[in-house]
NUBALUM-419293 format. One record per atom (N, C-alpha, C, O, CB): atom name; x, y, z; residue in one letter. Coordinates in steps of 0.05 Angstrom, whole numbers, plus 32768, in hexadecimal, padded with zeros to 4 digits. Glycine has a CB too. Layout:
residues N
["CA", [X, Y, Z], "A"];
...
end
This chain:
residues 99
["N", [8845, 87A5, 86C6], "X"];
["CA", [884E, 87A3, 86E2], "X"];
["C", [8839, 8797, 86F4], "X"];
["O", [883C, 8784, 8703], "X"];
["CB", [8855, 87BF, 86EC], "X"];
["N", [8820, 87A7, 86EF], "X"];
["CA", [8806, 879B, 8704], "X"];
["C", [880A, 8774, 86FE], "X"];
["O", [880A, 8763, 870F], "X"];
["CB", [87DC, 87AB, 86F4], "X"];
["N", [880D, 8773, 86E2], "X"];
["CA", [8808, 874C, 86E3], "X"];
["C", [881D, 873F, 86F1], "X"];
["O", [8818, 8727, 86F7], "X"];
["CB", [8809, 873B, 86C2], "X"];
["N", [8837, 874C, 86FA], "X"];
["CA", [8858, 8746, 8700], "X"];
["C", [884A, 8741, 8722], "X"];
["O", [884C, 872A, 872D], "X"];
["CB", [8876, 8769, 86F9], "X"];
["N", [883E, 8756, 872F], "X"];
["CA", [8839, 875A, 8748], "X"];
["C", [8826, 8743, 8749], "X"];
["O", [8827, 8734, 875C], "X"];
["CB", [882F, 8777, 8751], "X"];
["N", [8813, 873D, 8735], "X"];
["CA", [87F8, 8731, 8747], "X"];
["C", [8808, 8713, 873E], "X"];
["O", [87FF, 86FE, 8748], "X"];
["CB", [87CC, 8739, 8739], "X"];
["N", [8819, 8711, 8730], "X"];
["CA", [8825, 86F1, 872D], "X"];
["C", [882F, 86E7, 873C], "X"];
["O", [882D, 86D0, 8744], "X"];
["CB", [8836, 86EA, 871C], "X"];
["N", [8843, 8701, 8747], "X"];
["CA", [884F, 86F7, 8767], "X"];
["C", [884A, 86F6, 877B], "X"];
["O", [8858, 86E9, 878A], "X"];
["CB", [885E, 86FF, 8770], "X"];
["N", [8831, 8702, 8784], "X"];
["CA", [8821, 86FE, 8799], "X"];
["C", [8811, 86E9, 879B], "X"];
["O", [880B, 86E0, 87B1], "X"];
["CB", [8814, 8711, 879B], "X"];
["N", [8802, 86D8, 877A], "X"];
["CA", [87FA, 86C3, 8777], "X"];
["C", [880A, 86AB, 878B], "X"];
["O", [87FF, 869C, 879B], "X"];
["CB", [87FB, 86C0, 875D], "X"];
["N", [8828, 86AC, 8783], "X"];
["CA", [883A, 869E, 877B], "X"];
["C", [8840, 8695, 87A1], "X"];
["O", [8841, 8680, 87AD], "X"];
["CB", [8852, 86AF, 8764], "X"];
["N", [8843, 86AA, 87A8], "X"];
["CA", [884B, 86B1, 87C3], "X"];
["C", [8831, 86A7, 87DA], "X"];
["O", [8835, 8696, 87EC], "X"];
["CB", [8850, 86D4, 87C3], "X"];
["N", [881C, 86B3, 87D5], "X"];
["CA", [8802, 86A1, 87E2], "X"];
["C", [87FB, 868B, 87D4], "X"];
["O", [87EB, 867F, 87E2], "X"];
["CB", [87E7, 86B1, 87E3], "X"];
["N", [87FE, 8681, 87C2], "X"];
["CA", [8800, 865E, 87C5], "X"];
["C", [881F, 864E, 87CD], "X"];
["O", [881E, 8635, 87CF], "X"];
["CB", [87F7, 8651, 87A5], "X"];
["N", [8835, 8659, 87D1], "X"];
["CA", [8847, 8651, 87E5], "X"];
["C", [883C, 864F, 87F8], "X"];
["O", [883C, 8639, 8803], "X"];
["CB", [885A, 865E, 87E9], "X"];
["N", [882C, 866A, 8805], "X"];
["CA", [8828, 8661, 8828], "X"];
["C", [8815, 864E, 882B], "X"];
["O", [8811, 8647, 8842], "X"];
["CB", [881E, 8678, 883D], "X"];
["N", [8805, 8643, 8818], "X"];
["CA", [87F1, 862E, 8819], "X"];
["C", [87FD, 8618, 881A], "X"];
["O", [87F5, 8606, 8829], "X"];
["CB", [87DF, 862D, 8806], "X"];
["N", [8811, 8616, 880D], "X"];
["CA", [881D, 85F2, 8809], "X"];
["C", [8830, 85EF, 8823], "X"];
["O", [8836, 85DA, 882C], "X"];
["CB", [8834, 85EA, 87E6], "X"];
["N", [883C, 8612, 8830], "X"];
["CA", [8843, 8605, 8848], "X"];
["C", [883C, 8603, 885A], "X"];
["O", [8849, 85F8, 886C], "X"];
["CB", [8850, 8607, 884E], "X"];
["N", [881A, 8612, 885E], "X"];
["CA", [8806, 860C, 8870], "X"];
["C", [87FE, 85ED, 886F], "X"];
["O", [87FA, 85E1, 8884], "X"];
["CB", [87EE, 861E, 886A], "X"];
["N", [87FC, 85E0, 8856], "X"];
["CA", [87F2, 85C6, 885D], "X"];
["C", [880A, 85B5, 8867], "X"];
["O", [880B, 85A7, 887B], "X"];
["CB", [87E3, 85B7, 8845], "X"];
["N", [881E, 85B8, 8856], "X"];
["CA", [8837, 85AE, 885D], "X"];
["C", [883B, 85A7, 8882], "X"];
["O", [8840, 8594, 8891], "X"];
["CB", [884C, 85C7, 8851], "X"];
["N", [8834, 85C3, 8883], "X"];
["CA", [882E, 85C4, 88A4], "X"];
["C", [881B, 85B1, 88B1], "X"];
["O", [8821, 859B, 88B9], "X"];
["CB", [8823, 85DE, 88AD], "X"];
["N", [8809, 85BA, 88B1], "X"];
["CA", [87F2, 85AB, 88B3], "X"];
["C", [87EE, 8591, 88AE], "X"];
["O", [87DC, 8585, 88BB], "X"];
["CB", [87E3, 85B3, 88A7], "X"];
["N", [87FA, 8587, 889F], "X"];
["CA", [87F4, 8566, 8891], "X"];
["C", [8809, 855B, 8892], "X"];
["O", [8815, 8557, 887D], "X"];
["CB", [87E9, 8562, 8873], "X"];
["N", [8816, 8552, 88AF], "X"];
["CA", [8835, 8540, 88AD], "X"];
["C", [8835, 852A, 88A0], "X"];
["O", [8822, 851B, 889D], "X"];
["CB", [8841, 8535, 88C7], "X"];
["N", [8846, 852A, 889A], "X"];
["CA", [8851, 850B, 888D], "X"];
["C", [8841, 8509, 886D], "X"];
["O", [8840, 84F5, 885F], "X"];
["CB", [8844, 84EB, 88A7], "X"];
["N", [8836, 8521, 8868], "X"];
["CA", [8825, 8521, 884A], "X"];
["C", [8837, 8531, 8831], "X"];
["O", [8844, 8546, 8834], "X"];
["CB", [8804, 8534, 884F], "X"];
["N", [8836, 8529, 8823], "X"];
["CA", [8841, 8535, 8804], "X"];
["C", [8834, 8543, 87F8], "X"];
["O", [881C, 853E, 87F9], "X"];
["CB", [8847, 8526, 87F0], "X"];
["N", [883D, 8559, 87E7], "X"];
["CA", [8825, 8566, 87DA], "X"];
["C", [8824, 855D, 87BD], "X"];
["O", [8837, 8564, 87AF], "X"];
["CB", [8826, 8587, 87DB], "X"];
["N", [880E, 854D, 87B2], "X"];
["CA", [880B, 8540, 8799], "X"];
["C", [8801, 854D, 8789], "X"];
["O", [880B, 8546, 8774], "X"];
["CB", [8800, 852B, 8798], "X"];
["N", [87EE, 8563, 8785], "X"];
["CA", [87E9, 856A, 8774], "X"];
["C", [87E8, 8580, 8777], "X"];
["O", [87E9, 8583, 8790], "X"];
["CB", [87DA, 8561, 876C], "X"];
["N", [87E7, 85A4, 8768], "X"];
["CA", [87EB, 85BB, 876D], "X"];
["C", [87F5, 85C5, 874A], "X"];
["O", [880A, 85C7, 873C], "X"];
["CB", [8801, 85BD, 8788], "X"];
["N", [87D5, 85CB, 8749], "X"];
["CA", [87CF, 85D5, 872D], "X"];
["C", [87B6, 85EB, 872A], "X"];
["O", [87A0, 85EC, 8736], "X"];
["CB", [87C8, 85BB, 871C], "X"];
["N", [87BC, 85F3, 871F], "X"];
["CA", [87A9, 8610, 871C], "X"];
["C", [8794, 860A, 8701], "X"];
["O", [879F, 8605, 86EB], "X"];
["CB", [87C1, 862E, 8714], "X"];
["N", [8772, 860D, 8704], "X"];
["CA", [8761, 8603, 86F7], "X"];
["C", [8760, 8620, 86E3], "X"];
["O", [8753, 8631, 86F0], "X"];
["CB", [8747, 85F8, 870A], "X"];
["N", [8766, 862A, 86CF], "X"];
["CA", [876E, 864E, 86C5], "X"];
["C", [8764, 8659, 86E2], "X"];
["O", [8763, 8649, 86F4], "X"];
["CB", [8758, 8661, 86A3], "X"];
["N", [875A, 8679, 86E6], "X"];
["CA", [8765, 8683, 86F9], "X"];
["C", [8754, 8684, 870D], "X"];
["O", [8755, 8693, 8720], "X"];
["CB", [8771, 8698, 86F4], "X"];
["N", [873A, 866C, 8705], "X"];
["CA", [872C, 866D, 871C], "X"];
["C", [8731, 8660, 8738], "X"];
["O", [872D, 8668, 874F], "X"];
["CB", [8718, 8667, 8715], "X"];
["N", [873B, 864B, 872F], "X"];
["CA", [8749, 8644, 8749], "X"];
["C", [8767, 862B, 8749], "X"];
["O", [8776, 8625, 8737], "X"];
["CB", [872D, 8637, 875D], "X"];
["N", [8764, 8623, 8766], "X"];
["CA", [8781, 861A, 8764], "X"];
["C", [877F, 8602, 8777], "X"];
["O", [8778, 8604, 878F], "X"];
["CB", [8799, 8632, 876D], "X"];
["N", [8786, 85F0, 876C], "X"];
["CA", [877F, 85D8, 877E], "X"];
["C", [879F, 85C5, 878C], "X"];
["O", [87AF, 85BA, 877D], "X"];
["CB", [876A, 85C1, 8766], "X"];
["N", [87A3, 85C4, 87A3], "X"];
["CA", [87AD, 85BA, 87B0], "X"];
["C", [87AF, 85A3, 87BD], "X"];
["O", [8799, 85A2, 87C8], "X"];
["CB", [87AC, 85C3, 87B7], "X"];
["N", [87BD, 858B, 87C3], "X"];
["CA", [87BD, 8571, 87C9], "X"];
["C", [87D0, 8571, 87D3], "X"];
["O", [87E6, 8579, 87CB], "X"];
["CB", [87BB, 855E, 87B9], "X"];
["N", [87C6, 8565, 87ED], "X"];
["CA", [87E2, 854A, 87FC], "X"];
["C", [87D5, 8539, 8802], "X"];
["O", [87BF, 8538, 880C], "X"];
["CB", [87F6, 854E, 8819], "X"];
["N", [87ED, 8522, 87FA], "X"];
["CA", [87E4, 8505, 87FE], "X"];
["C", [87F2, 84F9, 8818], "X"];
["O", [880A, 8500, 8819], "X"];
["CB", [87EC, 84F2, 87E2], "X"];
["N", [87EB, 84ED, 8829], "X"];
["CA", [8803, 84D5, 8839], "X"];
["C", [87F7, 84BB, 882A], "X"];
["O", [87E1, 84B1, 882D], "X"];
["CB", [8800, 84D0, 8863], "X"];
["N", [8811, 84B3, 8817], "X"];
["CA", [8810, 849B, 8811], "X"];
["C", [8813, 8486, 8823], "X"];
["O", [8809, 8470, 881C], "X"];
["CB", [881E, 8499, 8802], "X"];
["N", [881C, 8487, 8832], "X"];
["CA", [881D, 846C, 8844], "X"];
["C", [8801, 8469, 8855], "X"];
["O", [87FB, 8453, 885C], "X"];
["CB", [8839, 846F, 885B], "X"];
["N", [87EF, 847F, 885C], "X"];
["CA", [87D9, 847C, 886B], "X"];
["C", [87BD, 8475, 8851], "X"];
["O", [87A9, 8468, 8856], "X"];
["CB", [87D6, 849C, 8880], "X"];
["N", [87C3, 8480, 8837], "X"];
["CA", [87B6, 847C, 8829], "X"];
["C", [879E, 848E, 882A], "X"];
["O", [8786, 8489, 8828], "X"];
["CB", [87B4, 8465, 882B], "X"];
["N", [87AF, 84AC, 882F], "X"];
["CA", [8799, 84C6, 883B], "X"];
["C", [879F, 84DB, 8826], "X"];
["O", [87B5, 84DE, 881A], "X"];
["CB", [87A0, 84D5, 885E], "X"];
["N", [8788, 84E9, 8823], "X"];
["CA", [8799, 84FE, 880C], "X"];
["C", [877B, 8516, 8810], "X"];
["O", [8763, 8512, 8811], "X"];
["CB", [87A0, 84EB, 87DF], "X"];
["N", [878C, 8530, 8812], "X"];
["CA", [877B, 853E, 881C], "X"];
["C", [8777, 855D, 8804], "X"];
["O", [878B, 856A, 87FF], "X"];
["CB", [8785, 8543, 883B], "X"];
["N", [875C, 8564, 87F9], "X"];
["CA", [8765, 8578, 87E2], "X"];
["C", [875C, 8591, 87E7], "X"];
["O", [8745, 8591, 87F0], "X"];
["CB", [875A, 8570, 87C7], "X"];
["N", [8764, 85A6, 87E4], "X"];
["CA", [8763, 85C4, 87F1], "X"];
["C", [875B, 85CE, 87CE], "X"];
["O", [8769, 85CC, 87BA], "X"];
["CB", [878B, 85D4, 8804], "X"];
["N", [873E, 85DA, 87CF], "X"];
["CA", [8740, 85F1, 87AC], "X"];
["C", [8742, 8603, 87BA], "X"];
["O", [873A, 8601, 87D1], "X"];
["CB", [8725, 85F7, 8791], "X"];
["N", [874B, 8617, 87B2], "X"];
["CA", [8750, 8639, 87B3], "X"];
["C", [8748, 8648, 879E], "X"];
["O", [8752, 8647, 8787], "X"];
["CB", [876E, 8641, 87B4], "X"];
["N", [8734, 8658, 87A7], "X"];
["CA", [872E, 866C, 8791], "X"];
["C", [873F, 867C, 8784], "X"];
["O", [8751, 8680, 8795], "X"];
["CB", [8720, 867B, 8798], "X"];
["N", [8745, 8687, 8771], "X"];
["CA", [8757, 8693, 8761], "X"];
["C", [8755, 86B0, 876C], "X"];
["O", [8769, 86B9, 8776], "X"];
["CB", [8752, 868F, 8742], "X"];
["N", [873E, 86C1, 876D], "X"];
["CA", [873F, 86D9, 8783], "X"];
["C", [8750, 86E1, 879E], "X"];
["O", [875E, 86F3, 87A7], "X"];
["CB", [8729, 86D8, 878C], "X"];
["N", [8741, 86C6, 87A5], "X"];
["CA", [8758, 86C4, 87C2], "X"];
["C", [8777, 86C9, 87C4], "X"];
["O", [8785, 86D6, 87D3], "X"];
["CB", [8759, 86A8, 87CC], "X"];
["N", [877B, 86B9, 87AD], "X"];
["CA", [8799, 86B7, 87A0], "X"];
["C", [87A2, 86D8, 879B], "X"];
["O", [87B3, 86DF, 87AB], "X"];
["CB", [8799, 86A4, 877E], "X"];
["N", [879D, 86E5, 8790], "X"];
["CA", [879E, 86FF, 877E], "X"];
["C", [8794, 8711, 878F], "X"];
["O", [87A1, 8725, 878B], "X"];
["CB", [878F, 86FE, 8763], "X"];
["N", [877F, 8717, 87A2], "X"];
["CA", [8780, 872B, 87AC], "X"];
["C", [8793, 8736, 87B6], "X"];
["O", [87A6, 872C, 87C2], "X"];
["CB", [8774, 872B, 87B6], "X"];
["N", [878C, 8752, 87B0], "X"];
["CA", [87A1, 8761, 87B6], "X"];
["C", [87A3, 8762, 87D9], "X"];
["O", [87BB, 8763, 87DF], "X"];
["CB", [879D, 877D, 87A7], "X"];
["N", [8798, 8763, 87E7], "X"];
["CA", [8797, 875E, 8800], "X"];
["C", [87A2, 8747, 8809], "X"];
["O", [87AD, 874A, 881F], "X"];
["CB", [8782, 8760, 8808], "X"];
["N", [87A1, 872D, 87FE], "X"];
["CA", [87A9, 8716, 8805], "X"];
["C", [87C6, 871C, 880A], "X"];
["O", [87CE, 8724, 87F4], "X"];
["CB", [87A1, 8701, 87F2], "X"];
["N", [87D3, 871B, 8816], "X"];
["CA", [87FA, 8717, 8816], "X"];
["C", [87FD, 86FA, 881D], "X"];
["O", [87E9, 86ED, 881C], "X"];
["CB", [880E, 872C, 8833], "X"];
["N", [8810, 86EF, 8822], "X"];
["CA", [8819, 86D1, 882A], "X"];
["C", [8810, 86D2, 8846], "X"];
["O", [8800, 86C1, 884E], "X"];
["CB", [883C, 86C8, 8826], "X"];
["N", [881B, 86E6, 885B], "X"];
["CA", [8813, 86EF, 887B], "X"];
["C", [87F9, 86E5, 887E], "X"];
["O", [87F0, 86D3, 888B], "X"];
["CB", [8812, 8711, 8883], "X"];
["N", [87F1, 86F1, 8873], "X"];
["CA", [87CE, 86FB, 8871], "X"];
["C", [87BB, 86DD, 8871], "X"];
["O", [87A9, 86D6, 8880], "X"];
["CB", [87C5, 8711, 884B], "X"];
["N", [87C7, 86CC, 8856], "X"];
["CA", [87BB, 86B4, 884B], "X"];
["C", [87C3, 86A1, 8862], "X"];
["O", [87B1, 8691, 8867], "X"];
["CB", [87C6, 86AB, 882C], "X"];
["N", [87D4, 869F, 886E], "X"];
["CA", [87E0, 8684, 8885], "X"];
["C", [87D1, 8687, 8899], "X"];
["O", [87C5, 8675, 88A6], "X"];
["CB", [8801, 8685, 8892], "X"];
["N", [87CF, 86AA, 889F], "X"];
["CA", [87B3, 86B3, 88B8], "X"];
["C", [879B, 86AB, 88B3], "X"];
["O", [878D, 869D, 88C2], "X"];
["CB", [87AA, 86D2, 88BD], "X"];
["N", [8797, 86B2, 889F], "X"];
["CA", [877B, 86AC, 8898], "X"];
["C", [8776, 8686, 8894], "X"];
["O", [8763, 867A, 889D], "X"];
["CB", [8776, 86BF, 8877], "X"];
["N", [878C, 8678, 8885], "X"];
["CA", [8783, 865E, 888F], "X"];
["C", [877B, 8651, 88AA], "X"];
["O", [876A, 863F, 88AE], "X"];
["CB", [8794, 8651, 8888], "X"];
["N", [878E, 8661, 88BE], "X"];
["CA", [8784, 8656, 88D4], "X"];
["C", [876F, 8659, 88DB], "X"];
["O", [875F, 8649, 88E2], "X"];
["CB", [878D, 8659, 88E3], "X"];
["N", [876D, 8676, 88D9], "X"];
["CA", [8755, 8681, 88E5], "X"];
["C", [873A, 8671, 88DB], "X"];
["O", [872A, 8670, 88ED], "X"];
["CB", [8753, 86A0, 88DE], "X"];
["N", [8732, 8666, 88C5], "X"];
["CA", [8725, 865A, 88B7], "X"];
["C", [8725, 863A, 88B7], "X"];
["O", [8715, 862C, 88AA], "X"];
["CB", [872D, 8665, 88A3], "X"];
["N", [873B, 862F, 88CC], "X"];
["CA", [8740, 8615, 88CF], "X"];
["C", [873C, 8602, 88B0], "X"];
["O", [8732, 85ED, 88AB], "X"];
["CB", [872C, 860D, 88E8], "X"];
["N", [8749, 8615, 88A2], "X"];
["CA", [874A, 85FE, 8889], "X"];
["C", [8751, 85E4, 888B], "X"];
["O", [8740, 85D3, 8886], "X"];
["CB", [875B, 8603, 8876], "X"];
["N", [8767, 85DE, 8891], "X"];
["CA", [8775, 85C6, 88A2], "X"];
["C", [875E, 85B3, 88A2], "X"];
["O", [8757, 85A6, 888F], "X"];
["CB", [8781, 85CF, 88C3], "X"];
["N", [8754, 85B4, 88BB], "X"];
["CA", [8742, 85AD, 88CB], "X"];
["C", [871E, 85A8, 88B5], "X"];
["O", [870F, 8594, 88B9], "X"];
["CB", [8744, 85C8, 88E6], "X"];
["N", [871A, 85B8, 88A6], "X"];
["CA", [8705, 85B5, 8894], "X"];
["C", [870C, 859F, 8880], "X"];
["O", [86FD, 858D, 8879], "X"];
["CB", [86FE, 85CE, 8888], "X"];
["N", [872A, 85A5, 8875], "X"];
["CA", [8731, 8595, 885E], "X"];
["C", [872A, 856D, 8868], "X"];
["O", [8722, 8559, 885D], "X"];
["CB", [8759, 859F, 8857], "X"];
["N", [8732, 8574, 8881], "X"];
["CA", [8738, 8556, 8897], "X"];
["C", [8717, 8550, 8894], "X"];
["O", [8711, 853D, 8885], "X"];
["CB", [8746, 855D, 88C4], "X"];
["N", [870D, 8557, 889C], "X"];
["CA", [86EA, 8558, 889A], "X"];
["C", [86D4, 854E, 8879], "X"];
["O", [86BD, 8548, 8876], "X"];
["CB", [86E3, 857E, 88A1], "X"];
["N", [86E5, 8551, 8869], "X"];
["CA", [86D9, 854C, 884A], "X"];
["C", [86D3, 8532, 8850], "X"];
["O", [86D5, 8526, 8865], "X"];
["CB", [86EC, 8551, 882D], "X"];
["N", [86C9, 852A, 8835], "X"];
["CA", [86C5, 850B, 8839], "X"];
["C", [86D7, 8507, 882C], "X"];
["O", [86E5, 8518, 8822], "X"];
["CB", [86AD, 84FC, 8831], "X"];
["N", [86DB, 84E7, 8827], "X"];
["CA", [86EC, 84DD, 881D], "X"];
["C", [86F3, 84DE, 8802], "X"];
["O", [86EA, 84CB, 87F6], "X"];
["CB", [86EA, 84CC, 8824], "X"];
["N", [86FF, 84EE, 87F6], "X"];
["CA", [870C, 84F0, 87D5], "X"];
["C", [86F6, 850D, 87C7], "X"];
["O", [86F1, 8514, 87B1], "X"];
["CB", [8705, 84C8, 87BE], "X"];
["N", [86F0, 8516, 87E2], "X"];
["CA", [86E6, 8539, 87E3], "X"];
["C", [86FC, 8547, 87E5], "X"];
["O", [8713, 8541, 87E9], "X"];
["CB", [86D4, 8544, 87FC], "X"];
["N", [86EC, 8563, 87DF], "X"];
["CA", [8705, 8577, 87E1], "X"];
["C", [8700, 8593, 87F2], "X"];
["O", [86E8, 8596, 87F6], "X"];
["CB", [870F, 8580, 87C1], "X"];
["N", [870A, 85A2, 87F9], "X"];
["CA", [8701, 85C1, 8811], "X"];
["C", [86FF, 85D6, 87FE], "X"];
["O", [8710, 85D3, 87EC], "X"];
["CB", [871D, 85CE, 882C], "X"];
["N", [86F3, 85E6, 87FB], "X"];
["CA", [86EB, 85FD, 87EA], "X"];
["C", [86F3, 8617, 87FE], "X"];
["O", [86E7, 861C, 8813], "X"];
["CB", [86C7, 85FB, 87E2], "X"];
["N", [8708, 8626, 87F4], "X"];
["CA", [8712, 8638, 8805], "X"];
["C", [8711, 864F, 87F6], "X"];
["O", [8713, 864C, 87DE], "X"];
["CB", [872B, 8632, 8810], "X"];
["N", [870F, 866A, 8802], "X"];
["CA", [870F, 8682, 87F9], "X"];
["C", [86F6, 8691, 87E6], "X"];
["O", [86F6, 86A8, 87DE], "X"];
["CB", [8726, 8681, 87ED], "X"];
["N", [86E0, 867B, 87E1], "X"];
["CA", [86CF, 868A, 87D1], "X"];
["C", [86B8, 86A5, 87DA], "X"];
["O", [86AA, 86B0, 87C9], "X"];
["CB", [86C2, 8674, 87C8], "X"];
end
């Protein structure tokens, strides 16, 4: 049961990530969104037409804490201006979130 709960809560806080950037990043696609085993979890949107592509890792903790809910993770992006850091990398860098 405990692995049933922490899968769906995984599952559920990286939803609210892809529709935080989703949000965040108009007119962008999300290209890549693959999990490295369970340390972390890497995220991409591209705008192909601007020729921009922006990459979010997520620690696997972050993911799985039990404290983390989906609520919790969308607050906490803001609060943390991920968005806004990811925009800041250099070019074909990536944002290191939750460690």
């Amino acid at each position: 049961m405990h692995n049933e709960e922490e899968e769906t809560r995984v599952k559920q806080n990286q939803q609210a990530i892809r529709d935080y950037l989703l949000d965040q990043f108009k007119g962008f696609e999300p290209t890549k969104d693959k999990p490295e085993c369970s340390l972390y979890h890497w995220f991409t949107v591209t705008n192909i037409k601007a020729y921009t592509q922006y990459t979010l890792k997520v620690s696997g903790a972050r993911l799985s804490d039990r404290g983390q809910h989906s609520e919790h993770i969308k607050h906490q992006l803001d609060l943390d201006n991920v968005a806004g850091n990811m925009r800041d990398t250099e070019k074909g860098g990536h944002f290191s979130w939750g460690w």
